[in-house]
ROBA-928648 format. One line per 2 residues: number of its first residue (from 1); their letters; for each residue x, z, y of C-alpha. Coordinates in steps of 0.5 Angstrom, whole numbers, plus 2048, in hexadecimal, padded with zeros to 3 digits. Each point is the difference from the previous one (the first is absolute). Layout:
NUM> a> X,Z,Y; ...
! end
This chain:
1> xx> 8C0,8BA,879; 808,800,802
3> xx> 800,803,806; 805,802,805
5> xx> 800,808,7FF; 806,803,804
7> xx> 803,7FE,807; 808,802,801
9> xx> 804,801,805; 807,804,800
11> xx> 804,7FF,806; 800,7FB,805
13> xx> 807,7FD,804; 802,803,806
15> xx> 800,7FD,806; 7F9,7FC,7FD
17> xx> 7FB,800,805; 7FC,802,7FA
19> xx> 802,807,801; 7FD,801,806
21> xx> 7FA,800,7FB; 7FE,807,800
23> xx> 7FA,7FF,7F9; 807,7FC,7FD
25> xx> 807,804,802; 7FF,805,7FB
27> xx> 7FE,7FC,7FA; 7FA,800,7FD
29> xx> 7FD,7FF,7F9; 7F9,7FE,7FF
31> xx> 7FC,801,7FB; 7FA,7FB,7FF
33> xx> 7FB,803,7FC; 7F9,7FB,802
35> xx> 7FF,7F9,800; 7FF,800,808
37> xx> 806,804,804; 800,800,807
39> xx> 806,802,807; 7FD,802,806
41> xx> 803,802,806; 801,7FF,806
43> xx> 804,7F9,803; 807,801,7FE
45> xx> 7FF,805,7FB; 803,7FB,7FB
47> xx> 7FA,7FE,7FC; 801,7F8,801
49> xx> 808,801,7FF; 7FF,803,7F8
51> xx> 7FB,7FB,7FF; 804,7FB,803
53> xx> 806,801,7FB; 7FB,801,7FA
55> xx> 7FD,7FA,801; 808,7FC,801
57> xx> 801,804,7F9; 7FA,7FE,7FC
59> xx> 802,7F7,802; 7FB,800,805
61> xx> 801,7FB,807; 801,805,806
63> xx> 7FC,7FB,804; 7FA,802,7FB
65> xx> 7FF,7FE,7FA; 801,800,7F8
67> xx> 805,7FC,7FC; 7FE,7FA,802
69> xx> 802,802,807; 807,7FF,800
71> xx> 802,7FE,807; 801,806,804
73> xx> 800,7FB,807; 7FC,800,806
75> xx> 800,803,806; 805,807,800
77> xx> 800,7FF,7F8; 806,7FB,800
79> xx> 804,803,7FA; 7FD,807,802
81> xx> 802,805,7FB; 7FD,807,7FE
83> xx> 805,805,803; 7FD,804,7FA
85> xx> 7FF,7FD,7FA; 806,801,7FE
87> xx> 801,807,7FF; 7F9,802,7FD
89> xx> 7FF,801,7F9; 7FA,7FD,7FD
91> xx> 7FD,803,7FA; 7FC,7FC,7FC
93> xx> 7FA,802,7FA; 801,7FD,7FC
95> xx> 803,7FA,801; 801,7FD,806
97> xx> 7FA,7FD,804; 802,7F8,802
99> xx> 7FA,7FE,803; 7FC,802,807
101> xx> 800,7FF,807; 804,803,806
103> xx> 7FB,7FF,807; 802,802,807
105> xx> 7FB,800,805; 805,7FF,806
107> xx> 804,7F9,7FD; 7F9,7FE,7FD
109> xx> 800,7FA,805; 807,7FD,7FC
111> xx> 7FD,801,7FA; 7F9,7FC,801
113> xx> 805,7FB,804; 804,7FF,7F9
115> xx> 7FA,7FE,7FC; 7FE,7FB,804
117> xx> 807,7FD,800; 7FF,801,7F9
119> xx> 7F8,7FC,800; 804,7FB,803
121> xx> 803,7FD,7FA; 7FA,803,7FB
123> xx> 7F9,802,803; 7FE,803,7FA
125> xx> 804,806,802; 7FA,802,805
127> xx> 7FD,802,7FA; 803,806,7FF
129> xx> 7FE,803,807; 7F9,7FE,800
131> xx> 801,7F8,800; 801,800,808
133> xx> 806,801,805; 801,807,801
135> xx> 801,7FF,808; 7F9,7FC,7FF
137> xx> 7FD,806,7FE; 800,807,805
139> xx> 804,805,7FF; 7FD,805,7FC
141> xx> 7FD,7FB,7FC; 807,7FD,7FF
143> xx> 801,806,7FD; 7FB,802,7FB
145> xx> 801,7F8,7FF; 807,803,7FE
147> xx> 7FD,806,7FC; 7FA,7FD,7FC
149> xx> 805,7F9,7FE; 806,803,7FE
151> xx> 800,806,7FE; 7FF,801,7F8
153> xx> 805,804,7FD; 808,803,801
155> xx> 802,804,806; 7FD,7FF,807
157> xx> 804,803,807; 7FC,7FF,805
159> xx> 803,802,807; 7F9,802,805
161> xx> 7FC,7FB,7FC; 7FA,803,804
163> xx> 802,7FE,807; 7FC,7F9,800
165> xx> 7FA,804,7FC; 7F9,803,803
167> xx> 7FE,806,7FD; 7FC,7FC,7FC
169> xx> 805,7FC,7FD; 804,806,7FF
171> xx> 7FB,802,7FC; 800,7F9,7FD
173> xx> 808,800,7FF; 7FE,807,7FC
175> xx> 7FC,7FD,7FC; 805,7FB,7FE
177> xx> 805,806,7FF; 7FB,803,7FB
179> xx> 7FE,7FA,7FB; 808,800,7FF
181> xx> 802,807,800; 7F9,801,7FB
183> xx> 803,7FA,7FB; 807,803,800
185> xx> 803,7F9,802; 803,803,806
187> xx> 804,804,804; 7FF,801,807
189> xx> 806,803,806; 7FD,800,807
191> xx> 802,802,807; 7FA,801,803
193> xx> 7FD,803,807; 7F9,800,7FE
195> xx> 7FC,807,7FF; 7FC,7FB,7FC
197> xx> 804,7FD,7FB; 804,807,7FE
199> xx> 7F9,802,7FE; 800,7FC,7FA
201> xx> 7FF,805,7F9; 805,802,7FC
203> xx> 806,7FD,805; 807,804,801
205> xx> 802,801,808; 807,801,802
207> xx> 801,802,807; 806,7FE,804
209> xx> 802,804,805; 806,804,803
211> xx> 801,805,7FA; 800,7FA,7FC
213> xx> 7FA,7FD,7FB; 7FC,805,7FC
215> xx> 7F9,7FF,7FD; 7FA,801,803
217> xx> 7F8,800,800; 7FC,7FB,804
219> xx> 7FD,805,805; 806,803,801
221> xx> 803,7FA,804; 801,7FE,807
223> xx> 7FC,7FB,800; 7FA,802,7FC
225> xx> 7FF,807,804; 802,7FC,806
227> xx> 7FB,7FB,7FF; 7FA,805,7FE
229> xx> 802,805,806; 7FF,7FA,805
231> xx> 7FA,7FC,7FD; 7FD,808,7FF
233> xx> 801,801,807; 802,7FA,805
235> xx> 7FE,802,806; 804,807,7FF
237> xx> 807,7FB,7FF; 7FF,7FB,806
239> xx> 7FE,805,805; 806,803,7FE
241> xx> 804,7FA,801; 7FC,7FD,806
243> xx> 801,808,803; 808,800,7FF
! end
């Protein structure tokens, strides 16, 4: 399967607010090595800006979206740009991916509200977000709506898709992530909080911080020995909030 298989970024302009970005003002290059990549990070580590300016390289709509979902409008999205993508290099193996999606869980709202507009003229476009309105659908069911419909082969960005999951749909959503990666059909890079979801076997995990973005392991992740930590021992953690 085509692939992207390296992330680049040389430099960036000076008196860009994009170098007050510790994990990018030195550049970095990233080598994609599994079918499933995630960034972790704390908020603001720049996690959402490279998968940002990837997405805006690949054609997809910055508003969430594929190639058919080209009108970067909406609320804060009126000819908004990526401050990123034009200083990344894209490595692609061997050829170029065209198709995929680029889902953003903060802007997911405009992306369900575009569709509809788009059911006014032709219903028949529900069909493809399992034949009903995504506001009629809850939240979480909006999104594996998402996940189980449009999700077939190409290259998936994905910006915090748990945050409408439970935990059993998080699983749900690994399940689909696994019959993709398995069929070799697609290519997934994930933004993630999730210490469930940077579980998934075989993943590639790039940590973004002050020193930069390194690989890393699951267990070795603030939100994994954090979350395990806590749910080992929650008394200990909340009488020391409750106490101090």
């Amino acid at each position: 399967m085509p692939s992207l298989s390296r992330i680049s970024l040389s430099s960036l302009p000076d008196g860009s607010y994009l170098q007050h970005i510790p994990s990018l003002n030195n550049g970095l290059k990233l080598d994609l090595k599994s079918n499933v990549t995630f960034f972790v990070g704390e908020n603001g580590s720049g996690k959402s800006t490279l998968l940002e300016g990837i997405a805006e390289q690949c054609g997809f709509s910055l508003r969430g979206g594929n190639h058919n979902h080209n009108l970067n409008t909406g609320h804060r999205f009126e000819g908004y740009e990526s401050a990123l993508a034009q200083h990344l290099q894209l490595s692609w193996t061997p050829r170029r991916i065209t198709e995929g999606f680029f889902m953003r869980a903060e802007s997911f709202f405009n992306f369900a509200s575009y569709i509809d507009e788009l059911a006014e003229d032709d219903s028949r476009i529900l069909n493809a977000y399992g034949g009903r309105s995504l506001h009629e659908q809850s939240h979480g069911e909006s999104f594996l709506s998402l996940f189980n419909n449009q999700f077939e082969a190409g290259i998936y960005i994905l910006d915090e898709p748990e945050a409408a999951l439970s935990p059993a749909r998080i699983l749900a959503f690994m399940s689909v992530i696994n019959q993709l990666d398995k069929s070799g059909r697609a290519q997934f890079l994930i933004a993630t909080h999730s210490p469930m979801l940077i579980c998934y076997p075989g993943a590639t995990i790039y940590q973004f911080d002050e020193d930069g973005v390194r690989e890393t392991r699951y267990e070795e992740t603030e939100h994994f020995y954090l979350t395990k930590s806590f749910l080992d021992n929650p008394a200990l953690y909340l009488r020391h909030l409750t106490d101090g």
